[in-house]
C-alpha distance (Angstrom), angle and dihedral (degrees) to the residues before:
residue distance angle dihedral
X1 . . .
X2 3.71 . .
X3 3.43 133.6 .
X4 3.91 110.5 -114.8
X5 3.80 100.5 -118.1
X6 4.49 96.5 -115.1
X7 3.65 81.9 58.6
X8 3.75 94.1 52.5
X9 4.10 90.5 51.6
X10 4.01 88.3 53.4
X11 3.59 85.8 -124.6
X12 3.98 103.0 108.0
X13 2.88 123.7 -155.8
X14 3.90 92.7 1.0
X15 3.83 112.6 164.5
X16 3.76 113.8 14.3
X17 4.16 85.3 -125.8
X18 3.21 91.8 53.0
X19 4.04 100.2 51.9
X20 3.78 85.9 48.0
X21 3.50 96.2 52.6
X22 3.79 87.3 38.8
X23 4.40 80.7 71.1
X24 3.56 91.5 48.0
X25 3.88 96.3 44.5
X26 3.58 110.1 133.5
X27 3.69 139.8 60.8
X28 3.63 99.3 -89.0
X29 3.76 114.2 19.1
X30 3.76 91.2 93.5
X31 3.51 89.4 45.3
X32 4.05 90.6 51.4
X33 3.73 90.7 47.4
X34 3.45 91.6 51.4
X35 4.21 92.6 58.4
X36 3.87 91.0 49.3
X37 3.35 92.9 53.7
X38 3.55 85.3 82.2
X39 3.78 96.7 51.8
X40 3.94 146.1 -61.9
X41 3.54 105.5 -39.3
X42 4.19 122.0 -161.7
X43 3.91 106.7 -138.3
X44 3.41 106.9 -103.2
X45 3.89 84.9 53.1
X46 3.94 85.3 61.5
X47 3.76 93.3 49.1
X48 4.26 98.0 47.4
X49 4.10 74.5 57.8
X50 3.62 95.5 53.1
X51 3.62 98.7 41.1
X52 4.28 88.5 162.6
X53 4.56 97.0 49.6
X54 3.71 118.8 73.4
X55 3.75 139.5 -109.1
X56 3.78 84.7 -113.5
X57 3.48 93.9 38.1
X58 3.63 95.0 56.2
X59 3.90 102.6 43.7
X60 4.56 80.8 53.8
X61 3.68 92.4 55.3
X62 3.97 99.8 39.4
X63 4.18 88.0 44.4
X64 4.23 80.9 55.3
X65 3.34 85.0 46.0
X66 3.71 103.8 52.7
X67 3.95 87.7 36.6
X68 3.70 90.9 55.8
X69 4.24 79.3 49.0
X70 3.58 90.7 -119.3
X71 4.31 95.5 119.8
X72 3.40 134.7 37.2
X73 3.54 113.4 -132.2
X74 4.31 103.6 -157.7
X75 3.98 110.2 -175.3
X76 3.68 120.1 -158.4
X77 3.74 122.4 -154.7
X78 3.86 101.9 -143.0
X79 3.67 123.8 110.6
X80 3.06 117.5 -75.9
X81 3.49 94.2 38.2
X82 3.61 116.8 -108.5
X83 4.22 132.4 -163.5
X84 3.79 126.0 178.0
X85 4.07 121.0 -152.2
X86 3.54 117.2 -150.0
X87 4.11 138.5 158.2
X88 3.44 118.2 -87.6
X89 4.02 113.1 -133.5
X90 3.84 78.8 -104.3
X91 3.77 92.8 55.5
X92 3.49 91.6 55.1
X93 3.51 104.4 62.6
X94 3.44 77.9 62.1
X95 3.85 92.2 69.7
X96 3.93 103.2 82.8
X97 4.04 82.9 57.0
X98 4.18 92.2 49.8
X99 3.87 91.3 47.1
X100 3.85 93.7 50.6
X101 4.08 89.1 49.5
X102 3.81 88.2 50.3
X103 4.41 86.3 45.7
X104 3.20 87.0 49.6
X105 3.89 100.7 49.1
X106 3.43 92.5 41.2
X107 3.76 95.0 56.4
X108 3.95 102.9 42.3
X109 3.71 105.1 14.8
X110 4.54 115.6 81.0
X111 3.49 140.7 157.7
X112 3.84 114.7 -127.7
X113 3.82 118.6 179.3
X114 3.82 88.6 -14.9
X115 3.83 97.7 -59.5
X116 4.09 115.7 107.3
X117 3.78 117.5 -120.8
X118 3.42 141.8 -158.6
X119 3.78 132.6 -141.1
X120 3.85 138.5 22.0
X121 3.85 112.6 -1.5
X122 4.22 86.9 -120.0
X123 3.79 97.0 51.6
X124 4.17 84.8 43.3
X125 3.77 90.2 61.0
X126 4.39 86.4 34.9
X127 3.84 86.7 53.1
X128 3.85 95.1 53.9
């Protein structure tokens, strides 16, 4: 598992932006929180979301995130096996800070001819 990076500096929790972010660290834990949001989630639920991460991929970040007590992990002992993901009452205080990344995304981040862009959806198409 990684290090979160204020822990790696010596000066936990330094800068309250930076412990948050230190939770989030990683390409797709924001991204993971983000589909549970909507519910508990069985695994291969999270991966048909997140066609482009990896099997091994995934099971690192959501073992960060369940370390970090973020996500439940709930294993079922039926065959096959089965394990539900869901957000901790911890992880969803996290929620008001997911939706605002996704506000902000959707309002200044596009795709134009394939390529992503950043700013106003006017200068996007201006820029191209």
């Amino acid at each position: 598992m990684s290090l979160p990076r204020a822990k790696l500096t010596k000066n936990f929790p330094g800068c309250p932006v930076e412990a948050t972010l230190s939770f989030l660290d990683g390409k797709w834990k924001g991204v993971i929180l983000f589909h549970l949001m909507a519910g508990t989630l069985r695994f291969n639920e999270l991966r048909r979301r997140l066609p482009a991460v990896t099997q091994r991929m995934l099971t690192k970040q959501l073992r960060e995130l369940e370390t970090c007590g973020l996500v439940s992990r709930t294993v079922f002992a039926v065959v096959p096996p089965r394990v539900d993901y869901a957000l901790t009452p911890l992880g969803a205080t996290l929620e008001p800070v997911i939706r605002a990344l996704a506000e902000w995304g959707e309002d200044n981040v596009f795709c134009h001819s394939g390529k992503m862009v950043v700013g106003s959806a006017a200068a996007a198409v201006e820029m191209v």
